[in-house]
DOGUFI-438295 format. One record per residue: residue in one letter; x, y, z of N, C-alpha, C, O in turn. Coordinates in steps of 0.001 Angstrom, whole numbers, plus 524288, in hexadecimal, padded with zeros to 5 digits. Example, Ala and Ser with C-alpha at 12.3 -4.5 7.8 and 13.67 -1.06 7.14 Angstrom:
REM residues 2
A833867E9C681E788300C7EE6C81E78833907F31C81E788379C7F30982111/S832327F73681BA8835667FBDC81BE4832648001E81EBE834618047281F67/
REM end
This chain:
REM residues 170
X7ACBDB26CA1F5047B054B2A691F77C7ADA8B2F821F9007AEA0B31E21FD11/X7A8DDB31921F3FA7A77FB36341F8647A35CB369F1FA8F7A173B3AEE1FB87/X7A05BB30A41FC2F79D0EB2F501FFC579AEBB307D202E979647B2FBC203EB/X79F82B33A5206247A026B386020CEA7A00EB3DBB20AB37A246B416E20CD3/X79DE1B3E012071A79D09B45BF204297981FB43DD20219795D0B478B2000B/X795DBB401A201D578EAAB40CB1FF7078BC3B3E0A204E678D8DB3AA9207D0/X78728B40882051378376B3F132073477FB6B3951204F578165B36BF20143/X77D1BB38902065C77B28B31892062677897B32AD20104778D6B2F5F1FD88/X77660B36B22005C77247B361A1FAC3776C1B366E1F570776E0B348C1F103/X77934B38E31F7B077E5EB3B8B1F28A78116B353A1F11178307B33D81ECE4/X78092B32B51F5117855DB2EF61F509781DEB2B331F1DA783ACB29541EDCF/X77CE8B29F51F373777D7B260E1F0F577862B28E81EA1F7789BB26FC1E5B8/X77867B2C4B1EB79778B6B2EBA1E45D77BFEB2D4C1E10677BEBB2B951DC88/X77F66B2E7D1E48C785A8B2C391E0DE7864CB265E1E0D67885BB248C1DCE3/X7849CB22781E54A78495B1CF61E4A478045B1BF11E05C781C2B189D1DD3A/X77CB1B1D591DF9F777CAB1B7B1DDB177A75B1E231D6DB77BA5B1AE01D387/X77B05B23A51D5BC77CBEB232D1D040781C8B21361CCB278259B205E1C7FF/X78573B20DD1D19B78CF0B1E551CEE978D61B19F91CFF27916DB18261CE18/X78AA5B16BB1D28778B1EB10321D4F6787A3B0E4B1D37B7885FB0C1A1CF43/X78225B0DE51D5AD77CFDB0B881D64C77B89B0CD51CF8D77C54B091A1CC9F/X77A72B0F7F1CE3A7781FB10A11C84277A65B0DB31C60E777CBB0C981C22A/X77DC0B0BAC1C61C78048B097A1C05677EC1B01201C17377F3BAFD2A1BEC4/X77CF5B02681C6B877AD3AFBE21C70C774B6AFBEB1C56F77194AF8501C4E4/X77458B00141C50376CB1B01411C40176B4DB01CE1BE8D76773AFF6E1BCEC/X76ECDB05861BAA376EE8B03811B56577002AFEAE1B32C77417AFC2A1B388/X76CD8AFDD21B15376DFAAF8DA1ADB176CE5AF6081B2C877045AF2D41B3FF/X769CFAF66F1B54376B03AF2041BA9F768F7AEA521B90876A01AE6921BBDA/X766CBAEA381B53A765EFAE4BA1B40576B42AE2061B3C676D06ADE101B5DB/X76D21AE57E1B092773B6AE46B1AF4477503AE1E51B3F177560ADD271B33B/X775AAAE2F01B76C77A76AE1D81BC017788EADD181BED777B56ADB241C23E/X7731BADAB81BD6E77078AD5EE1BFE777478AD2C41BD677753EACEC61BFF8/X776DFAD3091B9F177833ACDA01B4C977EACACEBB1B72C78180ACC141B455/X7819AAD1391BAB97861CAD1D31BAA278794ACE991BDBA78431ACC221C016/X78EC6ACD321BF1178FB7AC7C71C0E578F40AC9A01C71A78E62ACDE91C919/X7905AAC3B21C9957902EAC4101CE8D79306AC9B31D16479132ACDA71D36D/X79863AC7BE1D05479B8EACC851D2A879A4BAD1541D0F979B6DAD4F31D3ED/X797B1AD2901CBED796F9AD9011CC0E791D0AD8F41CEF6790BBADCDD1D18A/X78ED8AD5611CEDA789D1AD78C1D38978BB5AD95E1D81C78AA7ADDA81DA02/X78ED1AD5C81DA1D791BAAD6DE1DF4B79408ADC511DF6179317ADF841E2D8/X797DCADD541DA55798FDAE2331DAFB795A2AE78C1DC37796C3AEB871DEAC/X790CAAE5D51D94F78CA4AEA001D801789F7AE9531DE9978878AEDB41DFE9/X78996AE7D71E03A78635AE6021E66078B98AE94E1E9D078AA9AEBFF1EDB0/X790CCAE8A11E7D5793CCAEBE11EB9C79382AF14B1E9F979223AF4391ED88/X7945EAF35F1E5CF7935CAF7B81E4FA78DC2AFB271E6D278E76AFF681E8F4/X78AC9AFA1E1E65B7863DAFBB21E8D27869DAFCD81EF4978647B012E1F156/X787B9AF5B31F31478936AF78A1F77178DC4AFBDD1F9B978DEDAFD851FE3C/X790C7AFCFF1F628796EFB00DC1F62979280B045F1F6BA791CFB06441FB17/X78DF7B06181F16078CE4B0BF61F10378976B0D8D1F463788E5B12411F538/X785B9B08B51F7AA78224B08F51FA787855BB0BF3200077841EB102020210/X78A4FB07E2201CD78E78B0A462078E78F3AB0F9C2053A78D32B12CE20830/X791B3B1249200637923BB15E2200D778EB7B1B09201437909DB1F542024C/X78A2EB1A4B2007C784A8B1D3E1FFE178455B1DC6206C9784CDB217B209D1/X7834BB18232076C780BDB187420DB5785E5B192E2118A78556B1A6F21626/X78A77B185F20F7378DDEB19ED212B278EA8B1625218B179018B173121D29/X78C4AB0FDB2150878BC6B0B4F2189078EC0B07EC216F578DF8B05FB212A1/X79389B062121A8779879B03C8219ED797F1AFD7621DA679ADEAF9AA21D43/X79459AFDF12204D79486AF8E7223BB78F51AF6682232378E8AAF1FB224DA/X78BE7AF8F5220E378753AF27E22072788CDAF01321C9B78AEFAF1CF218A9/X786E5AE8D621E617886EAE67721A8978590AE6E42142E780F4AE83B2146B/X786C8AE656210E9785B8AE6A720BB978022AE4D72096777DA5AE6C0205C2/X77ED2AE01820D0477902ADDE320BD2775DDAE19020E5277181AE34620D3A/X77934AE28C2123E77389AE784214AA772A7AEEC92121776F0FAF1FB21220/X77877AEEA4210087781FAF36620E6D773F9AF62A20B767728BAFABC20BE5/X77226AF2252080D76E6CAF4F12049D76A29AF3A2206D27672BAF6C3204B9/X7675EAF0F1209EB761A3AF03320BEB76224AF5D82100075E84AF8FF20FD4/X7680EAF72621495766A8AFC11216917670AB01EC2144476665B061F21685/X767FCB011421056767CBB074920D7376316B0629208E97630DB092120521/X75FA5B02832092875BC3B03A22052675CA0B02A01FFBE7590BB030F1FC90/X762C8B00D31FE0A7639AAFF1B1F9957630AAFA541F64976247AF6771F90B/X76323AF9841F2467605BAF4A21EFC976745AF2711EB8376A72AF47D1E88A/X76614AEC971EE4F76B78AE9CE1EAE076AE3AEC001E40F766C2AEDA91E23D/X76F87AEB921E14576F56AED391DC1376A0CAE89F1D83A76677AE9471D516/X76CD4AE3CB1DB46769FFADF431D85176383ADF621D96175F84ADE721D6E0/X764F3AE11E1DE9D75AF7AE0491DE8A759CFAE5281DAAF755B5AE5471D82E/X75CC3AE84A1DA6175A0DAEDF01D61075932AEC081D12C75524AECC51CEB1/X76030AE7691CE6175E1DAE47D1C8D175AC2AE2871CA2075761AE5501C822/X75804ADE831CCDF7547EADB601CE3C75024ADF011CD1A74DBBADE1F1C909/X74ED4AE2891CFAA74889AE71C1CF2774873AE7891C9E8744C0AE6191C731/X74E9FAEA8D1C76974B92AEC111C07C74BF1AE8501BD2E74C05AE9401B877/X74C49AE2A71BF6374CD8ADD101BB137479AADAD01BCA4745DAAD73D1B9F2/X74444ADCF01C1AF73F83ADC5D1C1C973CDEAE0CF1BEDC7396BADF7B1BBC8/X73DDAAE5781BF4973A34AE7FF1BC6F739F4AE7401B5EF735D7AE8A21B3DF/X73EC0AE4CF1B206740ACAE5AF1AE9473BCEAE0651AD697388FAE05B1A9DD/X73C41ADE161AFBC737DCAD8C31AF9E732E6AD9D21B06972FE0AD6C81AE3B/X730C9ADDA91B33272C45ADFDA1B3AB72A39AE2A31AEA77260EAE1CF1AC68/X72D87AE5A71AD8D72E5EAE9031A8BB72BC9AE61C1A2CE7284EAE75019FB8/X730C6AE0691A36C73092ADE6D19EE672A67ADB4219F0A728ABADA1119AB7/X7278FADA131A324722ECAD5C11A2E771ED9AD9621A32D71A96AD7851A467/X71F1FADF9D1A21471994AE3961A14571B05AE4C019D9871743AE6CD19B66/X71F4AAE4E819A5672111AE6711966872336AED3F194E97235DAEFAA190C2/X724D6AEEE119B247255EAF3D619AAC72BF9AF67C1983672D13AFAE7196AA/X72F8FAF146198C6734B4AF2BA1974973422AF0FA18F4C7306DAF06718C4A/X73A01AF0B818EC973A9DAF04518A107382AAEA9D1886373726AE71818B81/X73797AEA771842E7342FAE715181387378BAE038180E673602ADBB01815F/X73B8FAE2441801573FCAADE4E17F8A74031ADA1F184E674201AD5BA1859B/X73D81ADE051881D73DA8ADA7F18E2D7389EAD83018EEC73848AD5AE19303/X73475AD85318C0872F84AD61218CFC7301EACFBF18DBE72F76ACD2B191C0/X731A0ACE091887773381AC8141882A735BEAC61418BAD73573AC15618AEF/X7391AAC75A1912F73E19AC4641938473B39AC1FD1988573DEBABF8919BA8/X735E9AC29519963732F3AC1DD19EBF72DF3AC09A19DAC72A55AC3BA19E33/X72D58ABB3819BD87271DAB92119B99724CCAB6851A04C7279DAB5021A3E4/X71F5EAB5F01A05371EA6AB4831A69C71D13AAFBF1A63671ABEAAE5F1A23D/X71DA2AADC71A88671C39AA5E11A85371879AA4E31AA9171722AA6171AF06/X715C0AA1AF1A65870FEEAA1A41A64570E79A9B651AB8A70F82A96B41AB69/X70C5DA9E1A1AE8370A75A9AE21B15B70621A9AA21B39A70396A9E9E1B47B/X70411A949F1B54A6FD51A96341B4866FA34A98CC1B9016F62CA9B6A1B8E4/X6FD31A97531BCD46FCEAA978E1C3626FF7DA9CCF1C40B702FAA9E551C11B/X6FC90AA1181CA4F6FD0AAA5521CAF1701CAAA4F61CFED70046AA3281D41E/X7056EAA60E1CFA170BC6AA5271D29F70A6AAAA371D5EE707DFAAE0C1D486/X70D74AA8F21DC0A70DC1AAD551DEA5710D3AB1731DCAF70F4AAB5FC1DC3C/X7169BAAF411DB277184CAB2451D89D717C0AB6E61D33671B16AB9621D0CB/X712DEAB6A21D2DE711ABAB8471CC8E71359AB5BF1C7A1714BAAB12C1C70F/X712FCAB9E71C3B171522AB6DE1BFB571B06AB6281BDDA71DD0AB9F31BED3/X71DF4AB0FD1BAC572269AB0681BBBD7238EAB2181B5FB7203DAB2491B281/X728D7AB34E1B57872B6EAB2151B06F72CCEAACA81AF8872D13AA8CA1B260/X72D8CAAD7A1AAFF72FD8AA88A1A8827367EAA7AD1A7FB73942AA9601A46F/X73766AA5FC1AA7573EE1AA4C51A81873EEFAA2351A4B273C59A9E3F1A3D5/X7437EAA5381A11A74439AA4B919D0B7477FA9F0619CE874894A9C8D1A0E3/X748F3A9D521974274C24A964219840751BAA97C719922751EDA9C8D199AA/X75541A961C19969759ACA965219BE775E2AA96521968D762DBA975A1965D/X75AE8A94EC1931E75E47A964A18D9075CC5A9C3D18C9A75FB9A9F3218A3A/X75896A9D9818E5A756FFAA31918C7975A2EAA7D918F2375BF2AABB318CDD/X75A8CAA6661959875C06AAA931986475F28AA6CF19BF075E71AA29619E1F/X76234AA9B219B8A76691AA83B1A12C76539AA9231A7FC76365AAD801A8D4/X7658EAA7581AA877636CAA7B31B0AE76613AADBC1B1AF76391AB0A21B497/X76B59AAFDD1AF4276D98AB40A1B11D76B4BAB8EC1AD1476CF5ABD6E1AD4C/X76809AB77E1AA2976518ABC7C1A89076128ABFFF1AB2B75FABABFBC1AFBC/X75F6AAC3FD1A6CA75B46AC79C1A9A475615AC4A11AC2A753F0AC4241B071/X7553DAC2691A50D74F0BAC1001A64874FF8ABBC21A98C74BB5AB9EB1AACF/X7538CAB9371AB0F75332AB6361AE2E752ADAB7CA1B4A374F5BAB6E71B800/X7575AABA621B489755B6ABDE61BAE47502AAC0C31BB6474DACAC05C1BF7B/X74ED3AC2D31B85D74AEEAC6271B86F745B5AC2741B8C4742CEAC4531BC1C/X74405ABEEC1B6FF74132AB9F31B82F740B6AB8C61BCAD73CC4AB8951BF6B/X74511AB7E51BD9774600AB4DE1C46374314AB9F61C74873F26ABA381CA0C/X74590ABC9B1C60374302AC1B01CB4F73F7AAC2111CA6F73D0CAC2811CE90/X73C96AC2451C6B973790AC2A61C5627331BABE701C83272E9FABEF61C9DA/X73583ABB9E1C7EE73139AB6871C9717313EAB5171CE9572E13AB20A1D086/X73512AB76A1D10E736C3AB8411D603733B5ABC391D932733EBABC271DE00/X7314EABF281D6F972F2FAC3EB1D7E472A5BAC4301DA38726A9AC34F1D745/X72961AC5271DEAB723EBAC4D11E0A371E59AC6FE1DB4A71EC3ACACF1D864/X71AEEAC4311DB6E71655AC5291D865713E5AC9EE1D7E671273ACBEF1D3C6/X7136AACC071DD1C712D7AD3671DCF5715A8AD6B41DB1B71393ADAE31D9F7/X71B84AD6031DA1D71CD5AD9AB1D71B71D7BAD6F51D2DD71E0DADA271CF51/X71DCEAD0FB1D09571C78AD3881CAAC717CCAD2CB1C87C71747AD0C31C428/X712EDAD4DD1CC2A70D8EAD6C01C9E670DABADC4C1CA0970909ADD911C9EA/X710E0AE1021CA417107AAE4781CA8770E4AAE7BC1C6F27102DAE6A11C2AA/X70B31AEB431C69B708D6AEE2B1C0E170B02AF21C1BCB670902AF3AD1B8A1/X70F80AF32D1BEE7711C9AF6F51BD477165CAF6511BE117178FAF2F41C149/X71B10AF9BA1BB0E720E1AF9A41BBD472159AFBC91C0AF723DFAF9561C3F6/X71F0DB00AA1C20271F09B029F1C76A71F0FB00CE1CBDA721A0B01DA1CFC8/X71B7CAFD831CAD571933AFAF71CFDF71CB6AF6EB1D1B471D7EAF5FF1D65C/X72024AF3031CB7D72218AEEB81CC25726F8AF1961D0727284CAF0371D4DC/X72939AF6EB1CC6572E97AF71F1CF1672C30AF9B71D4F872F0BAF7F41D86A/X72966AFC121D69272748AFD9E1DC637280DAF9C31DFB77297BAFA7E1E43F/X726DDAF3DC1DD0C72549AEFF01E107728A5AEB5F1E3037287EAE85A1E6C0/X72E0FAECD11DBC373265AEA4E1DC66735EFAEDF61DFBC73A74AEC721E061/X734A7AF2061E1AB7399EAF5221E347739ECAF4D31E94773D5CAF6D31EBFB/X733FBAF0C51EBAE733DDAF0E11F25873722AEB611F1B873A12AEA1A1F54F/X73680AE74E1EC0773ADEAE2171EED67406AAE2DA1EE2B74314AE5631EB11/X74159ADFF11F1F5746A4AE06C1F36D74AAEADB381F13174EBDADB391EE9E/X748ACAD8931F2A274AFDAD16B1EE8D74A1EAD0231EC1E7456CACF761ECE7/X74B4BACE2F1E732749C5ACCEA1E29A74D30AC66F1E14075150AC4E01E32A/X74A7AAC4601DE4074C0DABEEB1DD0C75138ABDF61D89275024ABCD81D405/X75534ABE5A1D9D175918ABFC91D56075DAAABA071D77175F1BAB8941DBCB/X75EF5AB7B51D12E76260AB3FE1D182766B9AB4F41D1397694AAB0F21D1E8/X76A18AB9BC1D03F76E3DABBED1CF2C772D4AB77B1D1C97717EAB5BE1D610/X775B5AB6611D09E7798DAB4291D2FF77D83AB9751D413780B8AB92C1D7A5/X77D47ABC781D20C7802EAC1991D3A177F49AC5C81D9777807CACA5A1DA5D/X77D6EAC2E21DBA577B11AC6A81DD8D777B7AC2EF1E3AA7741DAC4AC1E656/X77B3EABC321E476779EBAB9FB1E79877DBFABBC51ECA077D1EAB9C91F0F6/
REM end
């Protein structure tokens, strides 16, 4: 409502800290949520995106590629890659070292090196370390040879698609 009394940066401020923030905390969280609240969360964003840009008629798939914005779901996707990066240098918590071993194989894969999936009694297909696997192995070989956390997230932040099974989010 007072949309037409702020200027574009004021309005990005206020979308980005009363709307957008609260999908960015805890953002692993919201990968695991059901179909329809993804959906919800994908409308809310496009609502806050029209009201920022003050764009009422492009369609919705295009909205966010022309204002430079990134879907909620590829952002979980980046920090469920970095959280995996993290855990295989051993720079996060300790408790996460164990959830990502790499499968030993004898032959040098374009892809680099893979994880191992876990058995299907162990982890469910709709878990972390299960999603987080998939993307992983999915992942071009250059970025996950990267040397550093820096570098990984520098190099994850030019891709744009990521390999995700979500049924939430087809």
């Amino acid at each position: 409502r007072i949309r037409k009394y702020l200027d574009r940066e004021k309005a990005k401020l206020l979308s980005n800290s009363f709307v957008l923030s609260h999908f960015r905390y805890c953002s692993l969280i919201w990968m695991f949520c059901s179909k329809l609240s993804a959906q919800k969360i994908a409308s809310t964003q496009r609502r806050a995106i029209r009201a920022v840009e003050l764009d009422f008629d492009t369609p919705s798939d295009l909205l966010l590629l022309k204002y430079g914005f990134e879907a909620i779901h590829t952002t979980n996707l980046r920090l469920l890659l970095i959280e995996v990066y993290k855990s295989l240098h051993k720079i996060n918590p300790e408790f996460m070292w164990d959830l990502f071993q790499y499968k030993h194989i004898s032959i040098n894969l374009r892809c680099g090196k893979l994880l191992t999936l876990p058995k299907s009694s162990v982890c469910t297909t709709t878990s972390l370390v299960f999603r987080a696997i998939l993307a992983w192995n999915n992942l071009p070989s250059f970025l996950k040879e990267a040397q550093t956390l820096a570098k990984f997230k520098s190099s994850i932040a030019k891709e744009r698609v990521f390999y995700c099974q979500c049924k939430g989010y087809i």
